[in-house]
C-alpha positions as CSV (number, residue, x, y, z in Angstrom):
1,X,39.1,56.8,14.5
2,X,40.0,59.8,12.3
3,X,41.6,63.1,13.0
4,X,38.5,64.9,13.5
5,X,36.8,62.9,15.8
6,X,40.0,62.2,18.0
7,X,40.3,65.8,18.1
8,X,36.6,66.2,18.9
9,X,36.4,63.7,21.7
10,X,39.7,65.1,23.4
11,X,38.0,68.6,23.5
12,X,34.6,67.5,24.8
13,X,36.5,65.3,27.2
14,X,38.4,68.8,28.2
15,X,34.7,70.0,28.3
16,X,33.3,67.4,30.5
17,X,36.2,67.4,33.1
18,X,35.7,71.2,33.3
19,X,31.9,70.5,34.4
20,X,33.0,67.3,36.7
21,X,34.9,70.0,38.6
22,X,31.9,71.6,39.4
23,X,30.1,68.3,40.9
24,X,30.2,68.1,45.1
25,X,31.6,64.5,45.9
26,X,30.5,62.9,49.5
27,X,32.8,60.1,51.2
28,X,30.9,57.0,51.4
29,X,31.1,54.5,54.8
30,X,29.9,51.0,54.9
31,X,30.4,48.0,57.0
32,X,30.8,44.6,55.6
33,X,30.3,41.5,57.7
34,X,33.6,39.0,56.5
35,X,33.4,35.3,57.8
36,X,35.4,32.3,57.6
37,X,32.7,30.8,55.2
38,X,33.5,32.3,52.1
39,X,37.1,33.0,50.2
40,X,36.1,36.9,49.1
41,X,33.3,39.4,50.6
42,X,32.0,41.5,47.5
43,X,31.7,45.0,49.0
44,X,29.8,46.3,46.1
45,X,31.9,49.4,45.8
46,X,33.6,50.4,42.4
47,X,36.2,52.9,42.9
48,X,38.1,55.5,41.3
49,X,41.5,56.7,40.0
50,X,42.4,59.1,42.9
51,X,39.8,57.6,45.4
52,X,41.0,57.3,49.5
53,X,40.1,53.7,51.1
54,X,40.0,53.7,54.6
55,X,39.6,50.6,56.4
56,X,39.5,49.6,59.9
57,X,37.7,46.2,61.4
58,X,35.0,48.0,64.5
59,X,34.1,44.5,66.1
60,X,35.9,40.7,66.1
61,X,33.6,38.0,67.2
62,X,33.8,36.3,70.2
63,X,35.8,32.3,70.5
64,X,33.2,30.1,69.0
65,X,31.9,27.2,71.9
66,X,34.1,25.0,69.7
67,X,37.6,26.4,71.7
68,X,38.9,27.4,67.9
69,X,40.1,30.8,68.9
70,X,38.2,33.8,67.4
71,X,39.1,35.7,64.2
72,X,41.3,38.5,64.6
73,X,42.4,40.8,61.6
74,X,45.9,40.7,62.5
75,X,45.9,36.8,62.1
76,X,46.3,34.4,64.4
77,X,49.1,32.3,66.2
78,X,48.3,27.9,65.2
79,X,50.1,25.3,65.3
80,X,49.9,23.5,62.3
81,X,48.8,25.9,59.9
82,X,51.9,27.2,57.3
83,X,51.7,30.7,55.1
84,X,52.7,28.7,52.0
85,X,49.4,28.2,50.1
86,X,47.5,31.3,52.1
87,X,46.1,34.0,49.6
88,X,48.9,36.2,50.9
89,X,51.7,34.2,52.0
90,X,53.3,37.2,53.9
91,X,50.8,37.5,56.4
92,X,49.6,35.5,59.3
93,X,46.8,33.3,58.8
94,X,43.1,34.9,59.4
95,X,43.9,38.0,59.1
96,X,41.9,40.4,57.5
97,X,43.0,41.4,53.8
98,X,41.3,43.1,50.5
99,X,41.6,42.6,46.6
100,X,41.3,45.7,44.3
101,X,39.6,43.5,41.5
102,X,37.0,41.1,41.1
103,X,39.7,38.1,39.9
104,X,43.2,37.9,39.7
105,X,44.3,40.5,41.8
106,X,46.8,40.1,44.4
107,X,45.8,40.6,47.7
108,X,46.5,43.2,50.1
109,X,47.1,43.4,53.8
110,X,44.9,45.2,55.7
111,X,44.9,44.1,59.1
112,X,42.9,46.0,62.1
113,X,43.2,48.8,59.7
114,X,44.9,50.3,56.6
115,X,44.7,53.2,54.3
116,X,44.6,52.8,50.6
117,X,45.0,55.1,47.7
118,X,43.3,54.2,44.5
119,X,45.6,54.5,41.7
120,X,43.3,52.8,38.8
121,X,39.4,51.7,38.5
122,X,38.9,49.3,40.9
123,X,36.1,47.2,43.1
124,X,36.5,46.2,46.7
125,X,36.4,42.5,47.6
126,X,37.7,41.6,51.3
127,X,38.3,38.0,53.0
128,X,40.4,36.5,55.7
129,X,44.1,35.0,54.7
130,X,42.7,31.4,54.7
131,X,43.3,28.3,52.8
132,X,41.6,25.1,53.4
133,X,40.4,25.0,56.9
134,X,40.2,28.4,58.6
135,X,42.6,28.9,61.6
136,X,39.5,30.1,63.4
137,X,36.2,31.3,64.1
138,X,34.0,34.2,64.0
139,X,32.5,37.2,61.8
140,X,34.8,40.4,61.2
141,X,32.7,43.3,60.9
142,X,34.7,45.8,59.0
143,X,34.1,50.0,58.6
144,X,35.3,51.0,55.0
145,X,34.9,54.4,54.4
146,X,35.9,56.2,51.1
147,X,37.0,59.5,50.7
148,X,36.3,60.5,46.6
149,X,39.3,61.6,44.2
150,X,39.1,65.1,43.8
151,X,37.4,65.9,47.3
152,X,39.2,68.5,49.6
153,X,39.1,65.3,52.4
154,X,41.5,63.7,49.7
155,X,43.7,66.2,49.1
156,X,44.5,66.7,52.6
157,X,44.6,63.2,53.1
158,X,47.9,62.6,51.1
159,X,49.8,65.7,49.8
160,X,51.0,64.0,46.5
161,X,47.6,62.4,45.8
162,X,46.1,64.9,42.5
163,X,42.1,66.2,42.9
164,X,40.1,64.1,40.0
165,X,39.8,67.3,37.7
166,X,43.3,68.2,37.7
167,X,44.5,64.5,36.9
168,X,42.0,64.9,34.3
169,X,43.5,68.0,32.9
170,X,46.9,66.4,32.9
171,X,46.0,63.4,31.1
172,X,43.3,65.6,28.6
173,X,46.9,67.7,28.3
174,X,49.1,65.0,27.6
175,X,46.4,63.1,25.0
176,X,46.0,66.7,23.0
177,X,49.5,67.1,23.5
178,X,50.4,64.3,21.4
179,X,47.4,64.7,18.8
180,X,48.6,68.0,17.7
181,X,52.0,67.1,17.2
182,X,51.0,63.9,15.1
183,X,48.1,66.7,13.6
184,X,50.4,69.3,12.4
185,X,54.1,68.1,13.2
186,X,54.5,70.6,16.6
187,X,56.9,68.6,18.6
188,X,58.7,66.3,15.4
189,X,62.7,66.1,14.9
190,X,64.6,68.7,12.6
191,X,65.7,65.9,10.7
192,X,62.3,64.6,10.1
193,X,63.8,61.2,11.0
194,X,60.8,60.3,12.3
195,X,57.2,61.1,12.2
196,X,55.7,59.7,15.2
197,X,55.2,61.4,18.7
198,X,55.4,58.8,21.7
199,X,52.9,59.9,24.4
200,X,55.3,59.0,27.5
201,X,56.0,55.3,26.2
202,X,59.0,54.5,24.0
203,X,58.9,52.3,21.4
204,X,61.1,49.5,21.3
205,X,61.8,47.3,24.5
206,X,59.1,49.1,26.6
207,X,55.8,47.6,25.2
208,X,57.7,44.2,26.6
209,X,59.0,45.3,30.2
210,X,55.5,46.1,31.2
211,X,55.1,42.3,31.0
212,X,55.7,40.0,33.9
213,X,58.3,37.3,32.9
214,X,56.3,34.3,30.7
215,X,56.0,30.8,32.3
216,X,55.9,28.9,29.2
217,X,55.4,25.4,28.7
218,X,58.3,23.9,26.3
219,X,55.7,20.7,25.9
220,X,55.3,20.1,21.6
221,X,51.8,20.5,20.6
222,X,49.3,18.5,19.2
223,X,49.1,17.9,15.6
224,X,45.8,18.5,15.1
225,X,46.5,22.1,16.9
226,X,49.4,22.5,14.8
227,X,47.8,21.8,11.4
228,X,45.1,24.1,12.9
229,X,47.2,27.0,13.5
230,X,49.3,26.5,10.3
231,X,46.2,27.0,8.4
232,X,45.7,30.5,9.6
233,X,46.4,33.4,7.7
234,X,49.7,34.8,8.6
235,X,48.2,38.8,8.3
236,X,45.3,41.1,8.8
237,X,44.3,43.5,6.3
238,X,42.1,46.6,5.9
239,X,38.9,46.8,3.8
240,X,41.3,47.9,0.6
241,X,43.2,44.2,1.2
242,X,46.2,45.9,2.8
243,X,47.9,43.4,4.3
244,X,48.9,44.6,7.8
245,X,49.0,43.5,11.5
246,X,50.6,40.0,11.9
247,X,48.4,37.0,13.6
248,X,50.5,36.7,16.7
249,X,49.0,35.0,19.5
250,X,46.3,32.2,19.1
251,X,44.1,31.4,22.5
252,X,42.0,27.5,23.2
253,X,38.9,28.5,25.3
254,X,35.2,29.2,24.5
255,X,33.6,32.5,23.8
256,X,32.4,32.8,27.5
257,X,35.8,31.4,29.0
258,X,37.9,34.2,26.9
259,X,35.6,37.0,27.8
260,X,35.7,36.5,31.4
261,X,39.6,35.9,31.3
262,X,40.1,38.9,29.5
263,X,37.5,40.9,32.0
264,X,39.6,39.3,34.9
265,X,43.0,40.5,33.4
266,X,41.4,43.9,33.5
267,X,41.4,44.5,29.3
268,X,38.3,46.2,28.3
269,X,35.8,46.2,25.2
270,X,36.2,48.7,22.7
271,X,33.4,51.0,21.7
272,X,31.9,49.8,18.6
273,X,32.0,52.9,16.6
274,X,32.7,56.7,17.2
275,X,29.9,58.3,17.8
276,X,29.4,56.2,21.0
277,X,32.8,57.1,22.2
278,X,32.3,60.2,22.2
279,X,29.0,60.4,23.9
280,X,30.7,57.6,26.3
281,X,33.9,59.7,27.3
282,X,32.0,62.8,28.0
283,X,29.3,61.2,30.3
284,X,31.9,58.8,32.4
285,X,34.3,62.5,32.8
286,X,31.3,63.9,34.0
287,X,30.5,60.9,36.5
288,X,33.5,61.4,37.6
289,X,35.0,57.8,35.9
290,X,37.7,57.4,33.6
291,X,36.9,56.8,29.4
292,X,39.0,53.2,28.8
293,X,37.0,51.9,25.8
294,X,38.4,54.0,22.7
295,X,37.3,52.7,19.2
296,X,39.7,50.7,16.9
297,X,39.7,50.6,13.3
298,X,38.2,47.6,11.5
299,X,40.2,45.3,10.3
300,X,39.8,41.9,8.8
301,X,40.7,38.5,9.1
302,X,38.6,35.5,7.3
303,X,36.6,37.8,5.0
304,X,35.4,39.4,8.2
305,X,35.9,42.0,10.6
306,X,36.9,41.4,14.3
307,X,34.8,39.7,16.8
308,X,36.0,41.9,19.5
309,X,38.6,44.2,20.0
310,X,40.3,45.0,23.6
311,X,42.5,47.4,25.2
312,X,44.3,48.4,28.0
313,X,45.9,51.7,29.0
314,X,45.8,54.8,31.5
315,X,42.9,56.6,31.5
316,X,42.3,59.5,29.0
317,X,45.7,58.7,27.7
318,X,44.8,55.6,25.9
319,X,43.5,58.7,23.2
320,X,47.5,58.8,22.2
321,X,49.0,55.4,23.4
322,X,47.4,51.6,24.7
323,X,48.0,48.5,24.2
324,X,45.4,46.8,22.0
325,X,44.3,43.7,20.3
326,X,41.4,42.7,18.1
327,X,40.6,38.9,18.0
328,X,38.7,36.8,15.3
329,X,37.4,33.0,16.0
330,X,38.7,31.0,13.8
331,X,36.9,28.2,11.9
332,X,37.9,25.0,13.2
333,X,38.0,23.7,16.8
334,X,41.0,22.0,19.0
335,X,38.7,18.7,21.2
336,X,36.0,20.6,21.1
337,X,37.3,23.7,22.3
338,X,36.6,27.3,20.5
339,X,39.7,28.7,18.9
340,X,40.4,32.5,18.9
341,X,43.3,33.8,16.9
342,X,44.8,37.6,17.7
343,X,46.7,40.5,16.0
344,X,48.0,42.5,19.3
345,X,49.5,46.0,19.0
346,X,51.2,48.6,21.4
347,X,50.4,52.4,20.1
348,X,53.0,54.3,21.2
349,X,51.8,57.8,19.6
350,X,50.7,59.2,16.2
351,X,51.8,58.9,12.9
352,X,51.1,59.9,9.3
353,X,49.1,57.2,7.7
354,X,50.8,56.6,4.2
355,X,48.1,55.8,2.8
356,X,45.9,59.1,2.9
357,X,48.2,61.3,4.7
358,X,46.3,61.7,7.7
359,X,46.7,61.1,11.2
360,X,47.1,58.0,12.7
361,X,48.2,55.7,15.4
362,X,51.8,54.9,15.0
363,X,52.8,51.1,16.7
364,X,55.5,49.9,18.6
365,X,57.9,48.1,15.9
366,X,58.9,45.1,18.1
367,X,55.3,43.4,18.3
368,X,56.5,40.3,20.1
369,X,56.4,42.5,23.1
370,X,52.7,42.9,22.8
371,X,52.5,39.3,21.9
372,X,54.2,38.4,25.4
373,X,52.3,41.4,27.2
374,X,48.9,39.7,26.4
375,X,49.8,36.4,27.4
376,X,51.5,38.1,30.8
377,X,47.9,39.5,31.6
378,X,46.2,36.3,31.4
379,X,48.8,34.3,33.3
380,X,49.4,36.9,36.3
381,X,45.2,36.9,36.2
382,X,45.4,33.2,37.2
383,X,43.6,32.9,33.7
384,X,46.1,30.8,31.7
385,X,46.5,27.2,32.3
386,X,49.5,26.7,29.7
387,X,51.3,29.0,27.5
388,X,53.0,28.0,24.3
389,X,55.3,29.4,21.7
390,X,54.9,27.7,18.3
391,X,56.9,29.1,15.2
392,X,54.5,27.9,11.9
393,X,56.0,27.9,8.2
394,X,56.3,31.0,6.4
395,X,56.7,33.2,9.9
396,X,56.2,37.0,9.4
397,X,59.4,38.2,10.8
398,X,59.8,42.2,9.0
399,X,56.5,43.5,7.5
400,X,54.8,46.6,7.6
401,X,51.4,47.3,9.0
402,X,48.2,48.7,6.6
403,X,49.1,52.6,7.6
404,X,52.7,52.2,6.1
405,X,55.0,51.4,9.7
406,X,56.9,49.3,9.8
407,X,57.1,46.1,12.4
408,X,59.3,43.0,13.0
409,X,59.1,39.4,15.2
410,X,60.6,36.4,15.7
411,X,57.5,35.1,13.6
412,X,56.5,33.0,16.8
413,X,52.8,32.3,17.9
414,X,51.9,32.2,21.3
415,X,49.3,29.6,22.4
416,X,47.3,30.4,25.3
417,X,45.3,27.3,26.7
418,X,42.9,29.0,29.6
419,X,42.0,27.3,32.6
């Protein structure tokens, strides 16, 4: 995305979150029948950075004629049943609990009633704390009723929680913060020691500690997968044969297994070119939604350009800093199993791009902690049945990227096997 058009989309975003101020937002109030029949109760609702969730169960069912004693949402007292393999091990069994996302997500106590506040896009699922045979019997019918981000309802209903069009402000501040100090050097060290702007995330360590600790498998892999993997080009490069971003991560699954893995770890699909962004960001502001699909650059891996690109950051802001990956499928399979291979990237700010002198997105150096972040996203998403490290010959280990930064790695790959 060049200069211009970042600089474009951050003032019609400005724009946009100007007009969503303007727009009266009404609280919403449902009930959702929950039963012992099914793990998760969709509630159809899709919430919002900033949104209030209140939720509180109106009627329990009476004991079924079976004697099994009837559902209550604070759980139930049986003999037998353990909190080991429950959903939510810290509450009693039956009782009545949500999940903020369709998969993956860890679930939340809720009880005869809780209050939630919204810090990310979410959707509502609810279900009772039950694993295998349910505890008891009966139909929950539970009230939800949510109060919108930026309503006076939600103000008042927790002092620290922000109205929508000021949180877009701050992060439309923030983003343009950034841009002009990568534009036109507001913001840079005397020295000149360095020519990148971090948009609240250091380089370094950080693009690593917002990964939950790896579970990796220290099993040898196969030789075919090896001989595979060895095969691959160690870099990306741009359309002038730059050589740049380094192939780090390599995942076994089919097109449809990866895409709803990477939907359930909560990554999301890049626009496919600027013009859409733009037209995107400015209707989701104005709906009141948050813009997480910001174009990458094209870059190439066998001869082509990337099947798909995903990222991951906080909303707005991901105009200055995400993390980010592009993925390519590569042209042999494992046991007749699709094979994707990955270039993953933190941006931590903006840059100068040495190769035209203009503005650009500036990486965190130490990559492997994007490497680790993506397989982290998977694995806490219950989406990765094994993980992998495997170094190949001739490891890229100190390199520089196809703007002129440069990065460095253990040279490692990591292998992601989903379930």
């Amino acid at each position: 995305m060049s200069s211009r058009q970042i600089l474009l989309l951050v003032t019609l975003l400005l724009c946009a979150s100007q007009l969503g101020a303007q727009v009266t937002l009404t609280a919403q109030n449902i009930t959702v029948q929950v039963t012992t029949s099914q793990p998760w109760t969709d509630s159809g609702l899709d919430l919002q950075s900033g949104d209030v969730v209140e939720i509180s169960v109106a009627v329990s069912s009476d004991p079924s004629p079976s004697g099994a004693p009837a559902c209550d949402p604070k759980g139930v007292t049986s003999v037998g049943f353990t909190t080991s393999n429950l959903p939510l091990s810290i509450a009693p069994p039956g009782a009545l609990i949500a999940r903020l996302h369709a998969q993956g997500a860890v679930p939340l106590l809720v009880g005869a009633s809780n209050q939630f506040h919204i810090a990310e896009p979410s959707h509502l699922m609810l279900g009772m704390n039950i694993s295998g045979t349910a505890p008891c019997q009966g139909v929950l019918a539970v009230k939800v009723h949510v109060i919108p981000a930026g309503s006076s309802a939600a103000s008042t209903t927790d002092p620290q929680q922000t109205p929508r069009s000021q949180q877009l402000k701050s992060q439309l501040a923030t983003a343009a913060q950034v841009f002009m100090s990568g534009q036109f050097g507001i913001g840079k060290s005397e020295t000149g020691s360095s020519d990148a702007t971090s948009s609240g995330t250091s380089s370094g360590a950080d693009a690593s500690a917002v990964a939950s600790p790896l579970k990796v498998s220290d099993a040898s892999l196969d030789a075919d997968l090896r001989k595979g993997i060895d095969s691959l080009p160690r870099r990306v490069n741009d359309r002038f044969q730059n050589q740049g971003d380094m192939v780090n991560f390599v995942i076994v699954g089919s097109q449809k297994d990866v895409q709803a893995a990477l939907d359930a770890a909560t990554w999301h699909v890049a626009d496919t070119n600027n013009e859409n962004a733009v037209l995107n960001a400015v209707m989701q502001t104005y709906d009141s939604k948050d813009y997480l699909a910001m174009p990458m650059s094209t870059l190439f891996l066998f001869d082509r350009k990337q099947d798909f690109g995903y990222e991951m950051a906080e909303p707005i802001a991901m105009v200055a800093s995400r993390h980010h990956f592009r993925i390519w499928k590569a042209p042999f399979t494992w046991k007749g199993s699709e094979v994707w291979c990955g270039a993953g990237t933190h941006d931590i700010g903006f840059a100068t791009d040495k190769r035209n002198g203009s503005v650009t997105h500036k990486i965190d150096p130490a990559v492997d902690g994007e490497r680790d972040n993506i397989g982290s996203s998977l694995q806490k998403a219950n989406k990765a049945k094994t993980l992998t490290y495997y170094l190949p010959p001739n490891p890229v280990q100190d390199a520089k990227n196809a703007t002129g930064d440069g990065y460095h790695s253990d040279g490692s790959l990591l292998v992601i096997f989903l379930q």
